[in-house]
N, C-alpha and C positions, 0 to 999 in steps of 0.2 A: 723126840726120842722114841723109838722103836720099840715097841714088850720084846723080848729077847725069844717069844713064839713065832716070830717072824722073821728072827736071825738063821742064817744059814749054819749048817754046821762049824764051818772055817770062819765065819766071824766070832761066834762064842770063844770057839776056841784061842782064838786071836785076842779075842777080849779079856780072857781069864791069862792067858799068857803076860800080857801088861800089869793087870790086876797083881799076879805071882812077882812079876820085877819086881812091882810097886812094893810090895809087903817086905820081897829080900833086902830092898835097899832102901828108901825114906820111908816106909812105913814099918820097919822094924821097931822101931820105939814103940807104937802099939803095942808090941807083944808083952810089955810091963802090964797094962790096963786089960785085965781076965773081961769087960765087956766086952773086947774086940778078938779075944780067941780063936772063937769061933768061925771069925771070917778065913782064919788063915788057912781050913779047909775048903772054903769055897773053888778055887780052882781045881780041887779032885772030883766034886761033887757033880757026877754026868747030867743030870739034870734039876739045876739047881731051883730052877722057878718053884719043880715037883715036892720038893724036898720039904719037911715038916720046921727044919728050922731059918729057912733061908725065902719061903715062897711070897712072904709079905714083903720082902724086897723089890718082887717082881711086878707087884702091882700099881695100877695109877695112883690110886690114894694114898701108897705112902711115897711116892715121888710128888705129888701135891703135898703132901705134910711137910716132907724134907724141903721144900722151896721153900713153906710157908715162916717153918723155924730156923732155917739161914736168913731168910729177909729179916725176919725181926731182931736176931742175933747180929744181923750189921747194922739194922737201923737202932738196936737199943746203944750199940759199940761209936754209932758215928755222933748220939744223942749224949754220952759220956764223955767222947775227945773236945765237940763243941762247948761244954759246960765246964771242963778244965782248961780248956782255951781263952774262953770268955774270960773265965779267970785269972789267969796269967796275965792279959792283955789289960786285965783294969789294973794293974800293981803298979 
């Protein structure tokens, strides 16, 4: 993955344009949960990396962080179906 300081203009763009689909259509339902708000500006925001509340998105370490707590959120989730499974299967 690419820091988006080395995105060409017409890719950001291109990117936040997806981004904006995404929010209009399956990610509407966020718009109930006020923590993700604030994302729904992000595709106006000309430069978002710069921006005081969007610029820790743009960094390695919380793209390291975000991998780190989706692994353990599927490993804690595949740690719970195996354990009701188990379950089921000794009955």
């Amino acid at each position: 993955m690419r820091k988006i300081d080395h995105w060409s203009k017409d890719e950001v763009d291109e990117a936040m344009l997806h981004f904006h689909y995404y929010l209009e259509s399956k990610g509407s339902v966020l718009s109930d949960c006020a923590e993700f708000l604030p994302y729904y500006a992000l595709p106006y925001v000309p430069r978002p990396n710069t921006h005081p509340t969007f610029a820790e998105l743009f960094q390695d370490s919380w793209v390291t962080k975000l991998r780190s707590q989706t692994g353990s959120l599927l490993f804690e989730g595949l740690k719970r179906k195996r354990r009701r499974n188990f379950g089921t299967e000794a009955h």
